[in-house]
C-alpha positions in Angstrom: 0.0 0.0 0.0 1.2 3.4 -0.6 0.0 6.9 1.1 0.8 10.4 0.3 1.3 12.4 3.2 0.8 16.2 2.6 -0.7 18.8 4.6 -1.5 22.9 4.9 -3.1 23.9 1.9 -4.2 26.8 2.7 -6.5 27.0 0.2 -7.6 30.5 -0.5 -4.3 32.3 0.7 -3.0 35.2 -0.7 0.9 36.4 -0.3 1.6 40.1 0.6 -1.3 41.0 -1.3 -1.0 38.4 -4.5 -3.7 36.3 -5.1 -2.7 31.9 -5.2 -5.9 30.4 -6.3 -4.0 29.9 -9.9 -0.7 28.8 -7.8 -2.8 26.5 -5.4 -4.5 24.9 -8.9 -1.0 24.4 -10.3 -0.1 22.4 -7.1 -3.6 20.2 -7.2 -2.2 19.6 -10.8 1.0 18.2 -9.7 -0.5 16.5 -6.7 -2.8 14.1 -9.2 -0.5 13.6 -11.4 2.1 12.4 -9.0 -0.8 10.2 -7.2 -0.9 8.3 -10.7 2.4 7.9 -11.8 3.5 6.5 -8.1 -0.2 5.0 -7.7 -1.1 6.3 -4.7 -3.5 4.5 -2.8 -4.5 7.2 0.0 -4.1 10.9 -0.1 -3.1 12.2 3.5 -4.1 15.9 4.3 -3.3 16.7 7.7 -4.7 19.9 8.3 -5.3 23.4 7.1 -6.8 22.8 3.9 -8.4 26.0 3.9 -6.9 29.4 5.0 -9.9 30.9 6.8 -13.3 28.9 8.8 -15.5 30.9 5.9 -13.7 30.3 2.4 -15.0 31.7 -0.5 -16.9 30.1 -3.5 -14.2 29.6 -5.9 -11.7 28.1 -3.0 -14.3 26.0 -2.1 -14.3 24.8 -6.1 -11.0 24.4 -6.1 -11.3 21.6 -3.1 -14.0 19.8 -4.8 -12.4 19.7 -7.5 -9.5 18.9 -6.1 -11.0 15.8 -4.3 -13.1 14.6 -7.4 -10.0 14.3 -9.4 -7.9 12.2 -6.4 -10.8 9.9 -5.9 -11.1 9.5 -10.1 -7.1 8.6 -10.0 -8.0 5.6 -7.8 -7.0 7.4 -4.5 -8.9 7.3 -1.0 -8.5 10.5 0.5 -8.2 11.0 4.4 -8.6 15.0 5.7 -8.1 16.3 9.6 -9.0 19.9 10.1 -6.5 22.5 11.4 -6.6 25.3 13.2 -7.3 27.8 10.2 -10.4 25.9 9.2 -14.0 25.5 10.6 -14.2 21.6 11.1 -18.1 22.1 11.6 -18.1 23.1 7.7 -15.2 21.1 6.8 -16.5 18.4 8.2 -20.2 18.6 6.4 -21.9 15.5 5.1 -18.8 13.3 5.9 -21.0 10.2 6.0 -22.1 10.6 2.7 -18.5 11.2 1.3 -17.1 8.9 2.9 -19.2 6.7 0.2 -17.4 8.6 -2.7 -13.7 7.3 -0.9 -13.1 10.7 1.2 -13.0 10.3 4.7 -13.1 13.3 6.8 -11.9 13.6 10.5 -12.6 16.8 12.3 -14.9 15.6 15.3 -13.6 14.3 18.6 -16.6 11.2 18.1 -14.3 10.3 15.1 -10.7 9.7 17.0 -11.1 6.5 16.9 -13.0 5.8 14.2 -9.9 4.9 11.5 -10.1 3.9 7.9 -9.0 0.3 7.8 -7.6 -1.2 4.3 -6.3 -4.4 3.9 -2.6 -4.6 3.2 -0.8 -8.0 1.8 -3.2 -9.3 -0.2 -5.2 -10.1 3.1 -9.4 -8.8 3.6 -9.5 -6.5 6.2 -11.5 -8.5 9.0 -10.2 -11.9 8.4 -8.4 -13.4 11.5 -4.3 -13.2 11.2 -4.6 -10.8 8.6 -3.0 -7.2 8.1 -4.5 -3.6 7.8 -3.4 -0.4 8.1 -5.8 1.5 10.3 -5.5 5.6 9.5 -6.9 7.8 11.9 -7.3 11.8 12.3 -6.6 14.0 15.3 -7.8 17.3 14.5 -6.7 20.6 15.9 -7.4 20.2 19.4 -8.3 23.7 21.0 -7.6 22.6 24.6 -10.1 25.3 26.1 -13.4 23.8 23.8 -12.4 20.1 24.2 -11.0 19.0 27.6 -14.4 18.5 29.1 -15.2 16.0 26.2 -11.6 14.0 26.1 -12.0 13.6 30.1 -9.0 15.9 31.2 -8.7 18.0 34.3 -5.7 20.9 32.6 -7.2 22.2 29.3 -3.6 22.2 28.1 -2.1 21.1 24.4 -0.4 18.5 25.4 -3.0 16.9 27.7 -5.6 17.0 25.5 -3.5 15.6 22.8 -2.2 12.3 25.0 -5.9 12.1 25.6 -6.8 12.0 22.2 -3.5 9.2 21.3 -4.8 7.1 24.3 -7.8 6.7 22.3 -6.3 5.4 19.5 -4.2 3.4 21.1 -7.4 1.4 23.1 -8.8 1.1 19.3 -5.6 -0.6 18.0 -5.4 -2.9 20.4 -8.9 -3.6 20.5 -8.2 -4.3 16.7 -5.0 -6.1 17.5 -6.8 -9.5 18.8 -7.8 -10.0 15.3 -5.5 -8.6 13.2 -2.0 -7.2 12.5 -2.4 -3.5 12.6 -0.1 -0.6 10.9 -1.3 2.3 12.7 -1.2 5.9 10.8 -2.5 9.0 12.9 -2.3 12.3 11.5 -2.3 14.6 13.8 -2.1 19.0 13.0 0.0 19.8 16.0 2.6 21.7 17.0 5.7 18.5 18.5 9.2 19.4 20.0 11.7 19.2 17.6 9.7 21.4 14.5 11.0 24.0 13.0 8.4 26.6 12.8 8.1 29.8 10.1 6.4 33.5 9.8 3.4 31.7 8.0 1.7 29.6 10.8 -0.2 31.9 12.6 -1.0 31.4 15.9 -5.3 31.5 15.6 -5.8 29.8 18.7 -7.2 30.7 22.2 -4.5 31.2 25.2 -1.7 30.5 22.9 -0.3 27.1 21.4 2.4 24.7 23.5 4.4 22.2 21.8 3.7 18.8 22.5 6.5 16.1 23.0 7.1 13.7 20.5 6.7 10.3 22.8 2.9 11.3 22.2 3.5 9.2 18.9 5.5 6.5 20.0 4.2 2.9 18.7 2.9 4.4 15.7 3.9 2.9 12.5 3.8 6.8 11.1 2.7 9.9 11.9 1.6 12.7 9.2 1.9 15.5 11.2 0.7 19.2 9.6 0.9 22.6 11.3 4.5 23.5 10.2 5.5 24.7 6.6 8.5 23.2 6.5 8.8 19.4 5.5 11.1 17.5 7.9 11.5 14.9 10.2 11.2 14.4 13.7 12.4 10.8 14.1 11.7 8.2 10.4 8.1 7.0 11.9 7.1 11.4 12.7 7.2 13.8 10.2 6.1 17.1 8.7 5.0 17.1 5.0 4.8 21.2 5.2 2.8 23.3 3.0 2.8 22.9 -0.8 3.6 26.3 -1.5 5.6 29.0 0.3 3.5 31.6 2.4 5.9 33.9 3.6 9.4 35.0 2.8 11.0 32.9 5.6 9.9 29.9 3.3 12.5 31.4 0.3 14.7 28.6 1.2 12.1 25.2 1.5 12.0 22.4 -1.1 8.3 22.0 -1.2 6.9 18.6 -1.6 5.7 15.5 0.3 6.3 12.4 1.7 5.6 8.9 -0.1 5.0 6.1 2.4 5.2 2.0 1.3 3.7 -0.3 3.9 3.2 -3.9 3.5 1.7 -7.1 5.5 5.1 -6.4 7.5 5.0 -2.9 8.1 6.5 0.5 7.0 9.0 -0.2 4.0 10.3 2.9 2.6 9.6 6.4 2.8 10.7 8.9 0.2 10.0 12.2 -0.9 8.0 13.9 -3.3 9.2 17.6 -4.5 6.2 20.1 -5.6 7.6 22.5 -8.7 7.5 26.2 -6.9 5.0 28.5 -9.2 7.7 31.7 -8.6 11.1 31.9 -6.8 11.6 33.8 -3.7 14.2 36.4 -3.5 15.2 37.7 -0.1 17.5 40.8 -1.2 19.6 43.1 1.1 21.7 45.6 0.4 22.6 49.6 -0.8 20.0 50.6 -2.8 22.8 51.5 -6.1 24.2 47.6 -5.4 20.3 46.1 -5.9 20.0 48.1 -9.2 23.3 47.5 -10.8 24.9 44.8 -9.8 24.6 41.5 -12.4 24.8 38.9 -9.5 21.2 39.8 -8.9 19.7 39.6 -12.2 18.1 35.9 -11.3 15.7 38.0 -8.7 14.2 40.0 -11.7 11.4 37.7 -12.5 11.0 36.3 -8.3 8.7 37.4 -5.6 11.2 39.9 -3.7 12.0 40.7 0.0 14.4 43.9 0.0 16.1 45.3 3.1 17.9 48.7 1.9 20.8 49.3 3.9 21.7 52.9 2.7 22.7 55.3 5.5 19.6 57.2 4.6 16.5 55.8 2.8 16.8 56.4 -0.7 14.1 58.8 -2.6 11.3 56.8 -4.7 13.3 53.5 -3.0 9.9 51.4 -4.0 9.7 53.1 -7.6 13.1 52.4 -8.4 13.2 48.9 -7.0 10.2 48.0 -9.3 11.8 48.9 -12.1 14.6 46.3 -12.2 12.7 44.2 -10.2 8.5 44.2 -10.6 7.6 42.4 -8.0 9.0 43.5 -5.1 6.3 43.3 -2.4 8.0 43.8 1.1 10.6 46.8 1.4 12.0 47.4 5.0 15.1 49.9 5.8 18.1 48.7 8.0 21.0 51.1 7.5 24.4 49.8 8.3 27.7 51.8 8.5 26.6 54.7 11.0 29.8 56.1 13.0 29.5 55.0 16.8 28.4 57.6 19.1 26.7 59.7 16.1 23.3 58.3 17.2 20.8 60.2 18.9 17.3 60.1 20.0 14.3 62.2 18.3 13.3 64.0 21.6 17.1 65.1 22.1 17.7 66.6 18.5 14.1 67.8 19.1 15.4 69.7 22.3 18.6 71.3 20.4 16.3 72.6 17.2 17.2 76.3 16.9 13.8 77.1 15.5 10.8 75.5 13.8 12.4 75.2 10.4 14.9 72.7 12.6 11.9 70.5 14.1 9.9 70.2 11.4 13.2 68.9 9.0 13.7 67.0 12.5 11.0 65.2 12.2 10.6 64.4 8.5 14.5 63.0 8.8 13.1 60.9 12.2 9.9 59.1 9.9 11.8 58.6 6.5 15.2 58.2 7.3 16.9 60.7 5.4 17.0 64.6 5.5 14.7 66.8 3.5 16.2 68.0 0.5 16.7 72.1 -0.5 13.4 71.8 -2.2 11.8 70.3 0.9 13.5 72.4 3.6 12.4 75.6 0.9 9.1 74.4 0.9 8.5 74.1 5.1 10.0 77.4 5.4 7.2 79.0 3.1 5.0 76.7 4.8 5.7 78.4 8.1 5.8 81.7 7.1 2.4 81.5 6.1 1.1 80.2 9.0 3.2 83.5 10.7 1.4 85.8 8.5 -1.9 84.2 9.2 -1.5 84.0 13.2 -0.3 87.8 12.6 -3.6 88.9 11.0 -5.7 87.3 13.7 
């Protein structure tokens, strides 16, 4: 048997502004193809399909789609919710697609309700045989569901052993009749991830990391929550977003993981890269460097990042930026170079200003960066003068 782990969609996302729904179809395009050329039997999605509980229309296309095409490959699919979606909505008419080969687990009544597929050759059932039994842990807000899983500290990583001690009763309940290779996914934060800008915290009273023993005795765990694909230990791992959210992501090889179990247990587990729609450039530097210098002529057609270093912030820095390179969507200022003990606070160079010429250029220098020009300085004199002439004729 072979799954697909993958995990935070984000369906519906947008990146400083961009729009992804073309970039998110491009990925479901890659994602069925790869499903058929390594027949894929199940289609893990651990969490954060959508990007926000109330998606619009043509997101929630794009996941219908999405799951019509898996199932017409020959692929079951299994789906947890995660923290950015609503599993009430997500979880809508599971029984009924669970005909149709998607199985959706975003209720706590669900934990240990796992798909079970025969593996070996065997029929799932029969005594001495071998199945793989794939269950869900959805995001588990500690605050709305410790009451339900029995536990006394509404805490992430109680409510989470709660929910694996569930599981665990099921497989061994299942064990007296059967060989079972357990798969949980789980959208979690575990000790030992590597988080990034993207994952937003969206939950109440924060999120705590919980520790990876949680998923001890499990033939794998598909975790989601993290945007980076990596892993924790061989039988724990992150699959990580399909496509790069923030600029923190400009260095991730974005894919999945490919997992081969047989009668005898996990075999092999390899990855599976995703193609990136448009390259990340995180650029820093004087502002004259950016513009001229050849080494940076990959960055022209990339999503850029730019720090400007300059000792003072560069006129029309955006305008000019655009020009070489058009998409530049995050410009921050970070000047290097300043002579030690030059520095000085606003309030004191507002306390030395000789006059109001001298506060007003100190405070356009304190907001941009850089001081004003002899057109600007001539233009906040005549400014002030008339406000003298009118306080005069009053």
């Amino acid at each position: 048997m072979r799954l697909l782990h993958t995990s935070d969609w984000h369906l519906g996302r947008s990146f400083h502004g961009v729009g992804l729904l073309d970039a998110q179809q491009a990925f479901v395009d890659q994602l069925v193809d790869a499903v058929a050329r390594h027949a894929v039997d199940v289609v893990l999605i651990a969490g954060d399909v959508y990007d926000r509980a109330l998606p619009g229309v043509d997101v929630v296309h794009l996941l219908d789609d999405a799951l019509v095409r898996l199932t017409s490959a020959g692929a079951q699919v299994v789906l947890t919710s995660g923290n950015h979606d609503s599993a009430i909505r997500l979880g809508f008419a599971s029984r009924l697609l669970e005909r149709g080969g998607v199985h959706l687990r975003t209720r706590l009544d669900s934990l240990d309700q796992p798909l079970v597929l025969p593996v070996g050759g065997a029929s799932a059932g029969a005594a001495d045989t071998a199945v793989v039994a794939i269950y869900g842990i959805p995001w588990l807000e500690p605050r709305l569901v410790a009451d339900q899983l029995g536990v006394q500290t509404a805490s992430h990583f109680e409510v989470t052993r709660a929910a694996t001690e569930l599981i665990r009763q099921d497989i061994e309940r299942r064990s007296a009749t059967a060989t079972v290779h357990s798969v949980v996914l789980a959208h979690t934060f575990a000790s030992g991830g590597i988080s990034s800008d993207s994952e937003r915290d969206l939950s109440i009273g924060g999120v705590g990391a919980v520790p990876l023993d949680l998923f001890d005795g499990f033939s794998y765990t598909a975790l989601g929550h993290l945007h980076g694909r990596q892993s924790l230990s061989p039988q724990v791992r992150y699959s990580g977003s399909p496509l790069a959210y923030s600029f923190s992501e400009a260095s991730h090889q974005k894919g999945a993981w490919l997992i081969d179990i047989d009668a005898g247990g996990v075999t092999a587990v390899q990855e599976v890269l995703w193609d990136a729609p448009r390259t990340l450039a995180v650029l820093r530097g004087p502002l004259s460097e950016l513009l001229e210098s050849s080494e940076y002529s990959w960055a022209e057609t990339a999503y850029c990042q730019v720090t400007l270093t300059d000792a003072q912030r560069p006129a029309r820095a955006m305008d000019q930026l655009r020009a070489r390179f058009p998409d530049t969507l995050v410009l921050s200022f970070d000047p290097e170079g300043s002579p030690a003990g030059t520095a000085s606070t606003y309030s004191s160079r507002l306390a030395e200003a000789p006059d109001d010429l001298a506060v007003c250029c100190g405070f356009l220098e304190h907001v941009r960066g850089r001081v004003p020009d002899d057109a600007e300085k001539a233009a906040l004199a005549a400014a002030l003068e008339n406000v003298r002439l009118q306080e005069a004729s009053l």
